[in-house]
N, C-alpha and C positions, 0 to 999 in steps of 0.2 A: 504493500500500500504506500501511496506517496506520502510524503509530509511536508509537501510543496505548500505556501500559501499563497501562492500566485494562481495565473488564470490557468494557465497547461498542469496536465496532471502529472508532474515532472520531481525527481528528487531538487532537494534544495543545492546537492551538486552539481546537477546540470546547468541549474541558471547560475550560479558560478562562475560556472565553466567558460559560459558563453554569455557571461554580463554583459558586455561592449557592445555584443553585436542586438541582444535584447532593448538596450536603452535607443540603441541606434533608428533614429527617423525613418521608417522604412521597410524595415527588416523586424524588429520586436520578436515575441516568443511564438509568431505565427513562421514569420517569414525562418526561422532558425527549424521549427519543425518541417518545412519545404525543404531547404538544406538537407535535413537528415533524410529526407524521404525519397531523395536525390540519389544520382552515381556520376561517375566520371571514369573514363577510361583513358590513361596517362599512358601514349607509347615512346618507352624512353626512361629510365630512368638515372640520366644521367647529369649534364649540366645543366638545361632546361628542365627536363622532372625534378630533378633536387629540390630546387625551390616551389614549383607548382606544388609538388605533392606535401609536401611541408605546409605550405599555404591552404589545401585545399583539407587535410587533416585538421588542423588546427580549427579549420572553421565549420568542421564536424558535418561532411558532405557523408553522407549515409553510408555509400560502398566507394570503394578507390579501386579500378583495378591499377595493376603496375606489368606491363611488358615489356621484357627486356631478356634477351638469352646471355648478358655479358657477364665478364666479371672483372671483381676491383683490382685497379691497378694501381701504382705509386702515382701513377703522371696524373690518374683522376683526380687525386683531393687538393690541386690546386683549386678547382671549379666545385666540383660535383660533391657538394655538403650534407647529403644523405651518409656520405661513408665516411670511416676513418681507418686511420692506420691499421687497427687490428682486422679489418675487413677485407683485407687485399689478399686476392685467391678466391673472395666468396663470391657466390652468383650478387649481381647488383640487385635485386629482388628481396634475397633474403635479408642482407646488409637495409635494406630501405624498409624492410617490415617491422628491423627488432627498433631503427630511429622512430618509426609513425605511431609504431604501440610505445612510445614512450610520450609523446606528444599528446596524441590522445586514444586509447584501446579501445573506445567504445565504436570505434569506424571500422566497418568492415573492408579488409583488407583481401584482394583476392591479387595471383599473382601467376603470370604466363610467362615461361620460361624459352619457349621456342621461339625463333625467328618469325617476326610475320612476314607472309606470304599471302598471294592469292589464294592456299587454298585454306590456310582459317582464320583468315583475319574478318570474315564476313558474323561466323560463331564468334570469335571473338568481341566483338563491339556491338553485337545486338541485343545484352540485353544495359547498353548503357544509354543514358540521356545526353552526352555531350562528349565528344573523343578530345583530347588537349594533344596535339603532333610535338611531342621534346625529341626528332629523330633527327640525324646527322647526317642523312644522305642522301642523292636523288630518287632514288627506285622506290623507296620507301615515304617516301614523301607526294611522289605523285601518286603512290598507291593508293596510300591513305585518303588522301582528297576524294579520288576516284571512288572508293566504295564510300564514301561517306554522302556524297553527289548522290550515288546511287539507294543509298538506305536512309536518304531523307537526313540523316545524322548532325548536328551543328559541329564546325569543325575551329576548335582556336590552333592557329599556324602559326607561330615563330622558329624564326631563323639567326646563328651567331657569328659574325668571324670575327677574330682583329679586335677590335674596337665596336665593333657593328653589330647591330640588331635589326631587327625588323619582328612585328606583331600586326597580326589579323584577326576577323572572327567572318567564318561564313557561314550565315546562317542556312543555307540552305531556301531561303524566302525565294518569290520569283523576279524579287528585283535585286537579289547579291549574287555577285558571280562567285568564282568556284578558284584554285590559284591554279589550273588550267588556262585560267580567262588572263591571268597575272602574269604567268610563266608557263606557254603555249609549246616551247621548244625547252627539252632538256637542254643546259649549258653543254658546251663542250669542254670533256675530261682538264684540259689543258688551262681552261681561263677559268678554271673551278675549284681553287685549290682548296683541300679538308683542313681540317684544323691541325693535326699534325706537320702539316708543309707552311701551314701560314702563321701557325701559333692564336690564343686568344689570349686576351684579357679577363681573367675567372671573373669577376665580379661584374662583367655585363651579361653572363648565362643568366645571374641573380637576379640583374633587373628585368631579363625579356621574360625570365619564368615566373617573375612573380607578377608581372601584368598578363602572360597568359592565366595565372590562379583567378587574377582577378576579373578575366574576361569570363570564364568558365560561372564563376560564383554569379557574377552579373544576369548570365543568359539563365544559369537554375531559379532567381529569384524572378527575374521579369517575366519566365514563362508561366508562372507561378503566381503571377497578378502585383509581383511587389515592384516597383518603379524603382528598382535603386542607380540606376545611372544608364549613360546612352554604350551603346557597344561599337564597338570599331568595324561595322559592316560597311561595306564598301569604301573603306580609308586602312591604309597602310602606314602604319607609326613606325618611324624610323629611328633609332637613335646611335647616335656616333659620338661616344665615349671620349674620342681624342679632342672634341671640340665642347663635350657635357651638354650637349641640347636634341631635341628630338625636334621631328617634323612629321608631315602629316602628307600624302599623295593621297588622291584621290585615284578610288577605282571604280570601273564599268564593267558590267555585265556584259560579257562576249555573247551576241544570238548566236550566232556562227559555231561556236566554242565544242570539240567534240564529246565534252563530258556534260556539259549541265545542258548545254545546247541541242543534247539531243537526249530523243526517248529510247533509241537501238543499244546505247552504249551499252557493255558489257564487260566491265574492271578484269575479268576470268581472261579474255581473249589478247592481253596486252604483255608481250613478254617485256616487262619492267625495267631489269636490269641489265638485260641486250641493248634495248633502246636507249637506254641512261649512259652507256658505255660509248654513244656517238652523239654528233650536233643534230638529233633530229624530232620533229613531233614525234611524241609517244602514239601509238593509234591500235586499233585492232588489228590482229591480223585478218588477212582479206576484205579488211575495209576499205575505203576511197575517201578521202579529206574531200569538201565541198563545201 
């Protein structure tokens, strides 16, 4: 039985827990049970999920899944603050479950170990309400977009290198495009360099992952009838580190666009990482761009 005196039938550690976001204009002991009733599915749990799923734990989002096949290495814990030293060797998974039950235990924590791919990243994310992309590379990134386009799924996208960030939210609506619509053509290998060849700055994973957190929390409370702020749908936040200021591009919805643009698409029929491996649109095979 509770021994709550407030209006949810809640222990008196819960509103504790979550005072700040209780008293908060907005959000109160309703919009905090939305939260809980919520999921998010983090793929990535690296320099970007670090922060996200920290963020999105803390604010006591119902279920976290966490996907990630890697494991901790010395060179991560410049960035990636889920882990520490004694975690290196451990899958990135386990290492981020024993930090989020320490944060907060009452969020259910589920966790996929295998690479995603085409053939379950579809099981994968269907029974979440909002996918967060913390992934590092192209194959995986347009993949993601691609089923998500496809499963109706709202998708927050940020990107790291250098000094540089960039953060999106596509809702999937019929006026936001997709990051198909944004980046049409996989980059070529060559003018693409990974963060190992270019190096980062750890502490801008921190800030793009934690306004993806806060994109994610955003779209669970507005769907949810709580107003708490506008989301980055069709505007692309940029920010550059070397200079401390962000910026804001506007984006459009491609008609044209082979993934949101069309009703035939089919995420299964696109070999990902063949295509990612040259300068070319991603497309089906035995399709026809048009």
């Amino acid at each position: 039985m509770s021994n709550s005196p407030f209006n949810v039938d809640k222990p008196i550690e819960w509103y504790n827990r979550y005072a700040r976001h209780i008293t908060l204009d907005g959000v109160g002991e309703e919009g905090q049970l939305a939260l809980e009733a919520s999921s998010v599915l983090l793929i990535g749990a690296g320099g970007l999920g670090s922060p996200a799923a920290l963020y999105l734990t803390a604010a006591g989002v119902g279920r976290l899944g966490l996907a990630d096949f890697d494991t901790v290495s010395l060179n991560n814990l410049q960035r990636q603050i889920l882990h520490g030293t004694s975690d290196i060797g451990r899958l990135k998974v386990d290492s981020a479950v024993d930090t989020l039950h320490e944060i907060n235990p009452d969020v259910n924590l589920r966790t996929y170990t295998e690479k995603v791919n085409s053939d379950n990243i579809w099981k994968m994310m269907e029974d979440y309400d909002v996918i967060v992309d913390g992934s590092d590379n192209f194959p995986t990134r347009y993949l993601v977009n691609d089923v998500c386009v496809q499963a109706g799924k709202p998708l927050v996208f940020g990107a790291v290198l250098q000094f540089f960030g960039q953060v999106t939210t596509f809702t999937q609506s019929d006026e936001c495009g997709c990051y198909r619509c944004l980046f049409p053509v996989a980059p070529d290998p060559e003018n693409a360099p990974t963060c190992v060849e270019a190096g980062i700055f750890g502490v801008t994973t921190g800030i793009i992952g934690s306004l993806q957190a806060a994109q994610a929390l955003t779209l669970l409370l507005n769907r949810n009838g709580f107003e708490v702020g506008k989301l980055l749908e069709n505007r692309l936040q940029i920010y550059d580190g070397s200079e401390s200021s962000f910026r804001e591009v506007k984006l459009y919805r491609n008609p044209d666009c082979l993934v949101c643009g069309s009703k035939d698409f089919d995420f299964r029929k696109v070999e990902y990482v063949e295509q990612c491996s040259v300068n070319q649109v991603l497309i089906p095979k035995n399709a026809v761009a048009g």
